[in-house]
N, C-alpha and C positions, 0 to 999 in steps of 0.2 A: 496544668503542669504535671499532676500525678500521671495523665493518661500520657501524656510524652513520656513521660520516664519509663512506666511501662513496656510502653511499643518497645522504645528503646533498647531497654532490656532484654526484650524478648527476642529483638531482630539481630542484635547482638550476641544471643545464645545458640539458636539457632543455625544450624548446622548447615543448613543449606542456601543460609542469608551470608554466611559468612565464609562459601563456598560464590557466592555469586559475587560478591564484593572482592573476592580474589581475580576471578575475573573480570570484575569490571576493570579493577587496575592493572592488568593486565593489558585492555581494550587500550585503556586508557593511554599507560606506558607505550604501546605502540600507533596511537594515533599521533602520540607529541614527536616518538622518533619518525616516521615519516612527516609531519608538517613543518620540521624543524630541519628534516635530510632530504627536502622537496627544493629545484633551483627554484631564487625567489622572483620570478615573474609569475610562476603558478601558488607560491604559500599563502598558507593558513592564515587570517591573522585574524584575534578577536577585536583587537581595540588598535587603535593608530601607532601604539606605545610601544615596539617590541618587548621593551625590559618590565612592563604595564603583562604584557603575553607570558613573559616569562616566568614571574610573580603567580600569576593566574595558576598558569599549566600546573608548576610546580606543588603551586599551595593545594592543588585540588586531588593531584595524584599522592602528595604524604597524605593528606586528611586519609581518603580511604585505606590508606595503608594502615595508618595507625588504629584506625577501625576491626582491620580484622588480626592486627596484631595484639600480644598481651603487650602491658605497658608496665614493663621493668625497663630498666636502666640499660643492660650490654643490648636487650632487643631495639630499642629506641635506637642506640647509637649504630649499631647495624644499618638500620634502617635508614638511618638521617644521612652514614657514609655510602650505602647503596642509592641512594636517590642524588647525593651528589658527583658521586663517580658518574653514573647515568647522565648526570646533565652536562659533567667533564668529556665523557665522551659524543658527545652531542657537539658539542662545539670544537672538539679534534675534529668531527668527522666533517663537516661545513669548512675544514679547508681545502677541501675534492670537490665539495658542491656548487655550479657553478652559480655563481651572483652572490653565494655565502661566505662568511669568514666569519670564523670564531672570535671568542672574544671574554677576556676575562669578566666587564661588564653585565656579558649575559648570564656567566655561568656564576657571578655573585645572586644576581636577580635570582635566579635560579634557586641559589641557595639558603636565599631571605623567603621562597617564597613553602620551599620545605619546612623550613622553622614556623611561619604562621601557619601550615595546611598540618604540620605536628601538633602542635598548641592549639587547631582547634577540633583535632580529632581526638586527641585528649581530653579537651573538656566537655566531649560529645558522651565519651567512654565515661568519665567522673558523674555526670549528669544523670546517663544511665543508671549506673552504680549504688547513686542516691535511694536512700529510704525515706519515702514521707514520711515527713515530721506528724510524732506522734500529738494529737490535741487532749488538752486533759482538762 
């Protein structure tokens, strides 16, 4: 566990880990807005479950955010309101796309799946942050 928390720490400080984790969620943020703004005879799907997909995308694109963000309070809510506005407009935009339509369902999924990919990018950063316990 010491050497995880380490790496952790390390990859976490690091300047150009924390420059590549920007783009990842960047990568990331636009492969869910095309999979999501693709008509659905060609979409993405990971699992059978749309709002299962929705959950997923979501949770995996805040984890990394919250990774390379600091974890105060107005940053957090920022963040939590940008990842859901993003997924508000995701499901405006699936009323143009043909076989799509939005759906308050998805765009909750959505937002359940920001709240778990926050909490556990948070307790990724907390982890990190930790000191091994001293032994005496």
């Amino acid at each position: 566990m010491k050497n995880t928390r380490t790496f952790l720490r390390q990859l976490l400080s690091d300047k150009r880990c924390v420059l590549a984790l920007k783009g990842l969620w960047l990568l990331m943020a636009l492969v869910i807005a095309v999979a999501t703004l693709t008509p659905q005879e060609r979409a993405l799907s990971l699992t059978e479950n749309d709002k299962v997909d929705h959950i997923l995308a979501f949770a995996a694109l805040a984890t990394v955010a919250v990774l390379f963000l600091r974890l105060h309070k107005p940053v957090l809510a920022a963040a939590f309101a940008v990842h859901v506005l993003f997924g508000a407009g995701i499901e405006l935009g699936q009323m143009w796309v043909p076989g799509r339509d939005g759906s308050l369902a998805d765009l909750l999924a959505g937002a359940t799946g920001v709240v778990i990919g926050a909490l556990l990018g948070a307790s990724i950063r907390v982890l990190a942050s930790q000191k091994p316990a001293e032994r005496g």
